[in-house]
C-alpha positions as CSV (number, residue, x, y, z in Angstrom):
1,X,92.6,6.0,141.6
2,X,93.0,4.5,138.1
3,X,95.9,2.8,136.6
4,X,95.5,2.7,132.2
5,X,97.7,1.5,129.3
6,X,96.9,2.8,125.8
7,X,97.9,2.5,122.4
8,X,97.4,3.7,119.2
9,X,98.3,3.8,115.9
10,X,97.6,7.0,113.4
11,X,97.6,8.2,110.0
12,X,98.6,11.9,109.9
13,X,97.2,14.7,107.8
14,X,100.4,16.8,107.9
15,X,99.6,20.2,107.2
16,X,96.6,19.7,105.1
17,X,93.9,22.1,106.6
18,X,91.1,19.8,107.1
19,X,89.4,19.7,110.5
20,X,89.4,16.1,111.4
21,X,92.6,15.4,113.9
22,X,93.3,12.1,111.5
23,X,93.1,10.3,108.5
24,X,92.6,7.4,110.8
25,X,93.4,6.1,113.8
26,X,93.5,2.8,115.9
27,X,93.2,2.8,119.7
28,X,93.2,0.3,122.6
29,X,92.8,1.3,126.3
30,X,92.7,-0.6,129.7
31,X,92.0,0.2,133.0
32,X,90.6,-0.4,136.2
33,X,90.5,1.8,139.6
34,X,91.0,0.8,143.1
35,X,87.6,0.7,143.8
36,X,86.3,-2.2,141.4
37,X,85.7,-0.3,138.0
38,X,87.5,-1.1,134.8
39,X,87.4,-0.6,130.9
40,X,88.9,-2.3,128.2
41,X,87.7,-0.1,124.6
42,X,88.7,-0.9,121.2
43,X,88.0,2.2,118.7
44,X,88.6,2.4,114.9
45,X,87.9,6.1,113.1
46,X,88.7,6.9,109.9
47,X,87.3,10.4,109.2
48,X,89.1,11.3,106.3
49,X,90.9,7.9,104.6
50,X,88.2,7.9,101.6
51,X,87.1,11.1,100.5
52,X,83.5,12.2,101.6
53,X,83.2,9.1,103.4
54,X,83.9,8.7,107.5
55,X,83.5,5.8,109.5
56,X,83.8,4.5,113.1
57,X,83.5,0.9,114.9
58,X,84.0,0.9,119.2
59,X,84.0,-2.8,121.0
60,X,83.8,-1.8,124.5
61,X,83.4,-3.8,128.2
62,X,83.0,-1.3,131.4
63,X,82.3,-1.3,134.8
64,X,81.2,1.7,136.2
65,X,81.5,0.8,139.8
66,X,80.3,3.5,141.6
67,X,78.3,5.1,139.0
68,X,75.5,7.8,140.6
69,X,72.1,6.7,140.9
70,X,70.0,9.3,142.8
71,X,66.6,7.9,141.6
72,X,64.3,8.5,138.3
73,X,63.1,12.2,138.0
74,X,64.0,16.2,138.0
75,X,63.3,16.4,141.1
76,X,65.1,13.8,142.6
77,X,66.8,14.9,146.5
78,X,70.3,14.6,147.3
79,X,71.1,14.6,151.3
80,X,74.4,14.2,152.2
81,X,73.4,13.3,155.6
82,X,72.0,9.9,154.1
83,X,75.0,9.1,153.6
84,X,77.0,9.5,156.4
85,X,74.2,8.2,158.3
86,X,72.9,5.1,156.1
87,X,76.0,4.0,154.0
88,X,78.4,5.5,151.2
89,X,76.8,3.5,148.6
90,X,72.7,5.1,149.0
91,X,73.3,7.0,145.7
92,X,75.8,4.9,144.2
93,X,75.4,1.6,141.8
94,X,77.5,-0.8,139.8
95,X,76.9,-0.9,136.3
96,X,78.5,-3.0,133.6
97,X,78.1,-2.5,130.0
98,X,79.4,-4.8,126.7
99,X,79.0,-2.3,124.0
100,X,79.4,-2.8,120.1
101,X,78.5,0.4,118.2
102,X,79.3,0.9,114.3
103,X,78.9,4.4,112.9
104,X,79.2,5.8,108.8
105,X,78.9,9.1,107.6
106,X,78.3,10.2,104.0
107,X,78.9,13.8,103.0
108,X,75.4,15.1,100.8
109,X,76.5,18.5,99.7
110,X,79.5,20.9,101.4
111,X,79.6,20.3,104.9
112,X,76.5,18.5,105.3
113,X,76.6,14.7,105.6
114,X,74.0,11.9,106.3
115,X,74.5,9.5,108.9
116,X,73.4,5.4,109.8
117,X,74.7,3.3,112.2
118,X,73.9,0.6,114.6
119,X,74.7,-1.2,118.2
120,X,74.4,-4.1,120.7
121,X,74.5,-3.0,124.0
122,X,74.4,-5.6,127.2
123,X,73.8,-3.4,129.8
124,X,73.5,-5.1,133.7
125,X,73.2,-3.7,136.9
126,X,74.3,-4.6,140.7
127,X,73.3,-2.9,143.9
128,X,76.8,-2.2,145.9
129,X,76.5,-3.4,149.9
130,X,74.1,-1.7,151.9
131,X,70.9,0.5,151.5
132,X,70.4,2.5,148.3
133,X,68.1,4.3,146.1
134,X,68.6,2.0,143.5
135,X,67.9,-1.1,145.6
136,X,65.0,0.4,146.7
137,X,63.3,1.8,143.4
138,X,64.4,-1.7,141.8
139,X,62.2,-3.5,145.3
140,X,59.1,-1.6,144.7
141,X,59.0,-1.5,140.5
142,X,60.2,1.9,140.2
143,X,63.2,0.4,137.8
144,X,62.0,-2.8,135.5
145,X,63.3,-5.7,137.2
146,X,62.8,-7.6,133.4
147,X,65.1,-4.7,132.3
148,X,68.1,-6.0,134.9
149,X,70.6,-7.2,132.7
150,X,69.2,-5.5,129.2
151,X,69.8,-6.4,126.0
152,X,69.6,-2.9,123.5
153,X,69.9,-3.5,119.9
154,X,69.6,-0.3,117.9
155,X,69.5,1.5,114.8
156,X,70.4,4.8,113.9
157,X,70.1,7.2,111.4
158,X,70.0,11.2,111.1
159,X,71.9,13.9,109.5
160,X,75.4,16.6,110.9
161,X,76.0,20.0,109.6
162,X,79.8,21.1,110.5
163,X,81.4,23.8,109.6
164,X,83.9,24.0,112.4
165,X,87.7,24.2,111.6
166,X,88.9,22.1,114.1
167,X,87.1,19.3,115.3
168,X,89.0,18.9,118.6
169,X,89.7,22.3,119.3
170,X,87.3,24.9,117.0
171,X,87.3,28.5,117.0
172,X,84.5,29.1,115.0
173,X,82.2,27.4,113.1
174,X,78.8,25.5,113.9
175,X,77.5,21.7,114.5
176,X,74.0,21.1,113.8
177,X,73.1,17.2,114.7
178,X,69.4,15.7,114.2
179,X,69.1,12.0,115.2
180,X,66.6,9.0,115.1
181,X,67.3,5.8,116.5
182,X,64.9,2.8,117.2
183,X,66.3,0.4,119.9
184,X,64.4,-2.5,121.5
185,X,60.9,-1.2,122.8
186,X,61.9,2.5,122.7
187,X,62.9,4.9,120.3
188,X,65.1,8.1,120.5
189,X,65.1,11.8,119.0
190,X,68.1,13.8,119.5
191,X,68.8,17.2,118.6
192,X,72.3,18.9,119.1
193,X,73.4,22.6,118.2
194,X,77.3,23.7,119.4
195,X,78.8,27.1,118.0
196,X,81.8,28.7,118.3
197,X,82.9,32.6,117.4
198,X,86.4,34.4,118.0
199,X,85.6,37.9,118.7
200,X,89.5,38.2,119.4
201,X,92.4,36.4,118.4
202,X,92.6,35.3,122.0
203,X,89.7,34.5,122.8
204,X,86.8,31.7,121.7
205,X,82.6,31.8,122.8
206,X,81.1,28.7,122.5
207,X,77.6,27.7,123.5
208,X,75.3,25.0,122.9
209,X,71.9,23.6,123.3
210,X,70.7,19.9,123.3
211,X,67.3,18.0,123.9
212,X,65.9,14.6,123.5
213,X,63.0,13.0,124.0
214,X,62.5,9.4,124.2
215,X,59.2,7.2,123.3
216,X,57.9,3.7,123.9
217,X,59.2,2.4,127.3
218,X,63.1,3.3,127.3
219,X,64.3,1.2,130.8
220,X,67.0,2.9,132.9
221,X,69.8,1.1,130.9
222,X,69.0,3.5,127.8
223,X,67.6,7.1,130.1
224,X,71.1,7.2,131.5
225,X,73.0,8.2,128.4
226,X,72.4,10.6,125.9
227,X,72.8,10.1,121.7
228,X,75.5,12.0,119.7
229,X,76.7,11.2,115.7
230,X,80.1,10.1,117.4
231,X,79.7,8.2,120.9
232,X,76.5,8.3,123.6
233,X,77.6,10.4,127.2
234,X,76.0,10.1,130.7
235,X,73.2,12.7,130.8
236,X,72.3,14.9,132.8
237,X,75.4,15.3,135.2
238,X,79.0,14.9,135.0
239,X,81.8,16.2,132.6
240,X,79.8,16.2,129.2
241,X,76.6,17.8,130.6
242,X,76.6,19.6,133.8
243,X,80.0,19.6,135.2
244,X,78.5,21.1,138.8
245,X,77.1,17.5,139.1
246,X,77.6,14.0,139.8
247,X,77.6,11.7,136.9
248,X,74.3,10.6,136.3
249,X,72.6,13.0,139.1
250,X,69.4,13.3,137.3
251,X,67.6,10.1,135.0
252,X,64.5,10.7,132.6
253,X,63.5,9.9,129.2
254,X,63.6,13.3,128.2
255,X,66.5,16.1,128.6
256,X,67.5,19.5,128.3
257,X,70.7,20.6,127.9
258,X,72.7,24.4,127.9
259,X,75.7,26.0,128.4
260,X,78.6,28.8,127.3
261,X,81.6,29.0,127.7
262,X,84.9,31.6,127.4
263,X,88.1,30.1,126.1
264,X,91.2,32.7,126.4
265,X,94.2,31.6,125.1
266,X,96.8,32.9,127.9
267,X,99.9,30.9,125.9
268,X,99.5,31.0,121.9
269,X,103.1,29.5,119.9
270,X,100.9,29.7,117.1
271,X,98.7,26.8,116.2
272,X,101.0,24.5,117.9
273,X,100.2,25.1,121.3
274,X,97.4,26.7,123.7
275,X,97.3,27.4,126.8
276,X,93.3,28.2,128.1
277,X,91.7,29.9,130.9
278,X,87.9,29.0,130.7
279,X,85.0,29.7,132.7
280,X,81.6,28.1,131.9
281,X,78.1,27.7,132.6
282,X,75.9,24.9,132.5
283,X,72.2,24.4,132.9
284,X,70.4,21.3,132.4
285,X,66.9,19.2,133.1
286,X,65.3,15.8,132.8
287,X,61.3,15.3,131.4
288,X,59.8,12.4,133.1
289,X,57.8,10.1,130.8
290,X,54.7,11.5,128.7
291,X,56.0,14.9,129.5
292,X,56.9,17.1,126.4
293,X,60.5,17.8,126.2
294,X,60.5,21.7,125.6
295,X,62.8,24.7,125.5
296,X,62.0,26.1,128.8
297,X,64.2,28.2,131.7
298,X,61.7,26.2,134.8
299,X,63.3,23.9,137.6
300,X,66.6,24.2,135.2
301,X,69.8,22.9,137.5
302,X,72.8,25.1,137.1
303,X,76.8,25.4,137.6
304,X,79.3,27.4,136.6
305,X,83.4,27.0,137.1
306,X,86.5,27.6,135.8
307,X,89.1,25.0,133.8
308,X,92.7,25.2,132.6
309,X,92.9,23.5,129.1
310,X,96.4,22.9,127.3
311,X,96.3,21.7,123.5
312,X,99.3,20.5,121.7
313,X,99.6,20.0,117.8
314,X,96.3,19.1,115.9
315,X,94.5,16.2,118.2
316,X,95.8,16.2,121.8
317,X,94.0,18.1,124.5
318,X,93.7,18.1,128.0
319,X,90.9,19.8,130.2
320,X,91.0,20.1,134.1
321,X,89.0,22.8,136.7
322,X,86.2,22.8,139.2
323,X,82.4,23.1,138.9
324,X,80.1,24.2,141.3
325,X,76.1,23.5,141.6
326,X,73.7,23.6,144.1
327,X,74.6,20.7,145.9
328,X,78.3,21.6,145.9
329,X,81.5,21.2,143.9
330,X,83.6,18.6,142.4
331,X,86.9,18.6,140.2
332,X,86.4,17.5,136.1
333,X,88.8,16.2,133.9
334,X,88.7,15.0,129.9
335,X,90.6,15.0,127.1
336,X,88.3,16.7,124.9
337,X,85.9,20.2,125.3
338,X,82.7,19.1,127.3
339,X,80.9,19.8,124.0
């Protein structure tokens, strides 16, 4: 159970039709949960105060107290007899994270626009009481002990293609991402595809396909998340890349990402507000290191679900359902699409 406070401050674009939700906007959240975890997260955007130019800047501190850790691999085991029998915390770890991260964006022609950025990360990690995976992998060298806290200072760079006409809640249009970043002792190649179509007024396909691949020697701090032009997400498992899963359920250098999804509009007071069915699929995969990252359908882990979504005026939405995988279900929530 979490307890948050937020508060921001935005410039409104009226009725312009642009896609961004803002001209700016200024935010501050804080919370922490009942069982040890907390957040405090300054965010500036401004993705359409100067024209052609967008910019972001996040200071964030965050414990995730009971983040999954199954171990480093695709084929990593979950038993949930391990943990009735050995402790609640065998896949579980605490991880804390001080985060600075600076992002600007520079429209080249139409809709296509270069990108640069950099960050300082401080990432640390704690085992919680008892026997775990991550105890054991960090006893016998499995995770870097060196890399326990790690220090991540990166650069970034790459280019987005968006023609979407909503960026929080599109009905058509496509986002093409292709990003390079060099941290410390690693680099990172990202490539991110999302596509919408309306077939019916109602109703909204979406789909998308992601993959990264990761060289040097990335430590666990940096093969947990994934990169994006806006903000990096746990990958692969959880809300923003397989909603069947755990957060964090599977860790490697390398990742595979898929999914579609059917939006129906059940409520429509026209653009105002939307009330949405959904039902979704997801399909996702780590590469372990020196393996090729690659389009491929082999030892793919799946889920599918349904979600309720409501969205009011131009930025606020709210996403809540169930997803189910192979090792069983568990309830999602966000404020934004999972892609």
């Amino acid at each position: 159970m979490w307890g948050a406070v937020h508060y921001g401050r935005y410039s409104p674009l009226g009725f312009i039709e642009r896609p961004e939700p803002s001209r700016a906007a200024l935010s501050f959240d804080a919370g922490a949960s009942t069982k040890g975890s907390w957040a405090f997260v300054a965010d500036a955007q401004a993705p359409a105060w100067w024209q052609g130019w967008r910019v972001r800047g996040t200071l964030a501190a965050v414990r995730d107290n009971r983040l999954g850790y199954y171990g480093l691999g695709n084929d990593t085991r979950y038993s949930p007899d391990s943990v009735s029998l050995v402790g609640a915390y065998f896949y579980r770890l605490s991880r804390t994270r001080l985060a600075a991260r600076a992002t600007v964006q520079r429209r080249l022609v139409g809709r296509l626009r270069l990108l640069v950025g950099g960050a300082v990360t401080r990432t640390d990690f704690r085992a919680l009481p008892g026997p775990s995976v991550f105890s054991k992998d960090l006893t016998v060298g499995r995770v870097d002990s060196s890399s326990v806290p790690f220090t991540d200072k990166v650069v970034r760079a790459g280019v987005v293609w968006d023609t979407r006409e909503s960026e929080v809640d599109p009905h058509t249009g496509v986002e093409i991402e292709a990003l390079f970043a060099s941290g410390t002792g690693y680099t990172r190649t990202t490539g991110h595809a999302r596509v919408q179509v309306r077939p019916l007024r109602r109703l909204v396909l979406a789909g998308r396909l992601a993959a990264e691949g990761m060289g040097g020697n990335p430590p666990l701090a940096v093969q947990q998340d994934m990169e994006t032009s806006e903000l990096p997400f746990v990958a692969v498992g959880g809300y923003r890349s397989l909603r069947g899963f755990y957060d964090g359920r599977f860790t490697g250098p390398g990742k595979l990402l898929g999914g579609l999804e059917a939006r129906y509009a059940v409520i429509a007071v026209g653009d105002a507000v939307e009330l949405k069915l959904v039902a979704f699929y997801d399909a996702g995969r780590v590469f372990g290191p020196g393996e090729a990252v690659r389009l491929t359908t082999t030892d793919l882990h799946e889920s599918g679900g349904g979600e309720v979504a409501l969205r009011l005026l131009r930025n606020s939405l709210i996403v809540a359902g169930y997803g189910r995988g192979s090792e069983g279900g568990r309830f999602v929530f966000g404020t934004s699409w999972s892609y």
